[in-house]
C-alpha positions in Angstrom: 62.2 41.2 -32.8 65.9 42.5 -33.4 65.7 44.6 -30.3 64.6 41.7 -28.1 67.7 39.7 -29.6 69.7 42.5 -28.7 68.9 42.0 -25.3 69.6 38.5 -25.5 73.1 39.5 -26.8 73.7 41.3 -24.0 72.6 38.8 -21.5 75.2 36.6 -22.9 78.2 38.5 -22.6 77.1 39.2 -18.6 77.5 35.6 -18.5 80.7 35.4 -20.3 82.5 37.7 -18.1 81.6 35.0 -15.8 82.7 32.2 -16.9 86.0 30.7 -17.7 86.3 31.2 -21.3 89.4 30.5 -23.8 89.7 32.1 -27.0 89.9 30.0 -30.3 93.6 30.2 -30.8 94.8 28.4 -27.8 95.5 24.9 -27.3 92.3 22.8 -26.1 92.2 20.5 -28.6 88.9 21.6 -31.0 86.8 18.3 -31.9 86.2 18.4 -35.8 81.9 18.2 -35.7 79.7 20.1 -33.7 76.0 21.2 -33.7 74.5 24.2 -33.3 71.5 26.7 -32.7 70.9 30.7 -32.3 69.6 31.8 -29.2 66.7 33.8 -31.3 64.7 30.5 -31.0 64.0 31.8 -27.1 62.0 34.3 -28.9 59.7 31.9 -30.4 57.6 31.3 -27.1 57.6 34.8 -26.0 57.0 37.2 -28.5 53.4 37.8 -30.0 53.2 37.2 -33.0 55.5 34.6 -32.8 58.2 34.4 -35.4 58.0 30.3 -35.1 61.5 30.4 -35.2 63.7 27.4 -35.4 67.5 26.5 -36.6 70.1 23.5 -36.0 73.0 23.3 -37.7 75.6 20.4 -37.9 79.5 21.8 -38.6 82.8 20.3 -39.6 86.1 22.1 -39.2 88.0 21.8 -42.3 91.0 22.8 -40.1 92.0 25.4 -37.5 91.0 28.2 -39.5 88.0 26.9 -41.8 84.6 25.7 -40.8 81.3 24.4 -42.9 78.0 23.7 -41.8 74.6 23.1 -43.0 71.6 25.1 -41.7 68.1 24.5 -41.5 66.1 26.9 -40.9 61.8 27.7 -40.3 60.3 30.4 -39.6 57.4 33.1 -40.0 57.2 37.2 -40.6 54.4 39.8 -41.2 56.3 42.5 -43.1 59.1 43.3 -45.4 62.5 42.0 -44.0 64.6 45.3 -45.3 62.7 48.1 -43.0 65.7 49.4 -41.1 65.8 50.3 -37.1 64.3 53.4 -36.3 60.2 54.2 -37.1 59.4 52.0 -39.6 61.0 48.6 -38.4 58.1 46.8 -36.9 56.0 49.3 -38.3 52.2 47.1 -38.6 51.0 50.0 -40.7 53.7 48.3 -43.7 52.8 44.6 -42.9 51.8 42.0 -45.4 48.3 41.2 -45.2 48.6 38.1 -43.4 52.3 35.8 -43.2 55.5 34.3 -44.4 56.1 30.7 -43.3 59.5 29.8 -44.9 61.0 26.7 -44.4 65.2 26.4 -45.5 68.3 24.9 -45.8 72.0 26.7 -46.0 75.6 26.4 -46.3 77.9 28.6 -44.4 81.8 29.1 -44.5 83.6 30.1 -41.3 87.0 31.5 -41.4 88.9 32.6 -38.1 90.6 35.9 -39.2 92.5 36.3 -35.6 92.3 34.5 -32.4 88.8 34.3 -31.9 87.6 36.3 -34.4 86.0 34.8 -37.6 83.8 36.2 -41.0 81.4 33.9 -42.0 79.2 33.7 -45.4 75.5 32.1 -45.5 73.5 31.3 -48.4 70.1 29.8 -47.2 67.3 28.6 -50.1 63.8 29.0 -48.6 60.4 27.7 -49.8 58.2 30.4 -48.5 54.2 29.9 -48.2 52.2 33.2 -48.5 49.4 33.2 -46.2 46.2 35.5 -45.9 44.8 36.4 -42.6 42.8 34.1 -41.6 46.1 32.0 -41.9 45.0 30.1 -45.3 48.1 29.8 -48.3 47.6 31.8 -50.6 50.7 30.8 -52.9 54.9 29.7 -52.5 57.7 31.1 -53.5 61.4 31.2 -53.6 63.8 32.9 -51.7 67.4 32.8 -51.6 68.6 34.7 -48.5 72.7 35.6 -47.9 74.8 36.7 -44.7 77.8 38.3 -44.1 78.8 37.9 -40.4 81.5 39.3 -38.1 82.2 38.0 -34.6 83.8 36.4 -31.9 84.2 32.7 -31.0 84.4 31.3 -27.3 85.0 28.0 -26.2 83.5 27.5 -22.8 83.9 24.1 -20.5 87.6 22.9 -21.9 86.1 23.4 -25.7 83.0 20.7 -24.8 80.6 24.4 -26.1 81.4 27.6 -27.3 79.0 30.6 -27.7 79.4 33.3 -31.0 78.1 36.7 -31.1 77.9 38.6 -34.2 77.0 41.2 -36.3 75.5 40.3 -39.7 74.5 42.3 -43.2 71.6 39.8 -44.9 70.2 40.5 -48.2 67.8 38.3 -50.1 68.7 39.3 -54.1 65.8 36.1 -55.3 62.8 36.6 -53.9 59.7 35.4 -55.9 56.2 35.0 -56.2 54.7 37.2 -53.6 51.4 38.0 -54.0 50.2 41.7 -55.5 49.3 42.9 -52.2 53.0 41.5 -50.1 55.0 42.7 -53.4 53.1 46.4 -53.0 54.7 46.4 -49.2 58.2 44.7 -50.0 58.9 47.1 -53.2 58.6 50.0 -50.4 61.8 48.9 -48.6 65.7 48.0 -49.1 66.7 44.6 -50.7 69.3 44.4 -47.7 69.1 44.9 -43.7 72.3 45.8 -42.0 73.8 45.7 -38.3 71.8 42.3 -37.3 72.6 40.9 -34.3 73.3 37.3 -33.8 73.8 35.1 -30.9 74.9 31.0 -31.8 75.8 28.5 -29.5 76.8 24.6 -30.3 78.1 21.6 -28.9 81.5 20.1 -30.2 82.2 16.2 -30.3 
């Protein structure tokens, strides 16, 4: 699923050469609240299986500098989240038997560390339903999921949107109540999943 995001990434900076963009530092006057997506939802209707994704977030800038916002987040998986890019990532032969529905919400901090450029922490709480095969819950869990992001903000159409690629680390150091059989596949692989892309958008008003 990364590697189709990628592409997405990608897409959007063809665009961005295109357009009339203006970095964060300058003086369009930034409107306090905005809210807010990832382009990854696109995926949702076009890759099989579907990871059912789905984010909005609402934001308030603190100042010019520092942003919070509030996240929530669904979404499905079939195998351990830390398999890293190369063989194994997507690898069915390590999927769960059967699926991850989690359903979240998060609080992130944004600070701009030069012109456009910002770091940005997540911490995201999950209920996650573990389901067997034929789609039937088997049990919940909990998950507590944290990002640390790098990237760049642009303000596009006199700072009415702006559009953020990034580059993320995400770990998930709570993750409970899997099933024997998911816990057998997730003990195999890294607590932690590093270079992921990301690709947010949002409106200011």
């Amino acid at each position: 699923m990364r590697q189709h995001f990628s592409f997405l990434i990608a897409l959007c900076f063809l665009v961005l050469t295109t357009a009339s963009a203006q970095t964060a530092d300058e003086k369009t006057p930034t409107p306090r609240h905005f809210i807010g997506s990832t382009l990854f939802v696109l995926a949702t209707p076009i890759l099989s299986p579907s990871p059912e994704y789905y984010q909005l977030n609402y934001g308030y800038r603190l100042s010019p500098k520092n942003v919070i916002s509030v996240e929530a987040i669904t979404w499905a998986y079939q195998g351990p989240l830390g398999r890293p890019y190369g063989p194994d990532y997507d690898n069915k032969s390590s999927n769960f038997p059967g699926k991850v529905k989690a359903f979240g919400m998060g609080l992130a901090y944004k600070r701009f560390l030069w012109k456009g450029i910002y770091g940005q922490v997540h911490a995201t709480a999950f209920r996650q339903n573990y389901l067997d095969e034929e789609g039937d819950k088997i049990q919940h869990g909990f998950q507590l999921f944290t990002t640390l992001r790098f990237g760049y903000h642009f303000e596009l159409f006199k700072n009415r949107l702006f559009i953020e690629p990034s580059i993320a680390a995400t770990s998930w150091p709570i993750n409970t109540n899997l099933p024997a059989s998911f816990q057998a596949e997730e003990d195999k692989w890294n607590k932690y999943f590093l270079f992921e892309p990301g690709l947010h958008f949002g409106l200011n008003f």
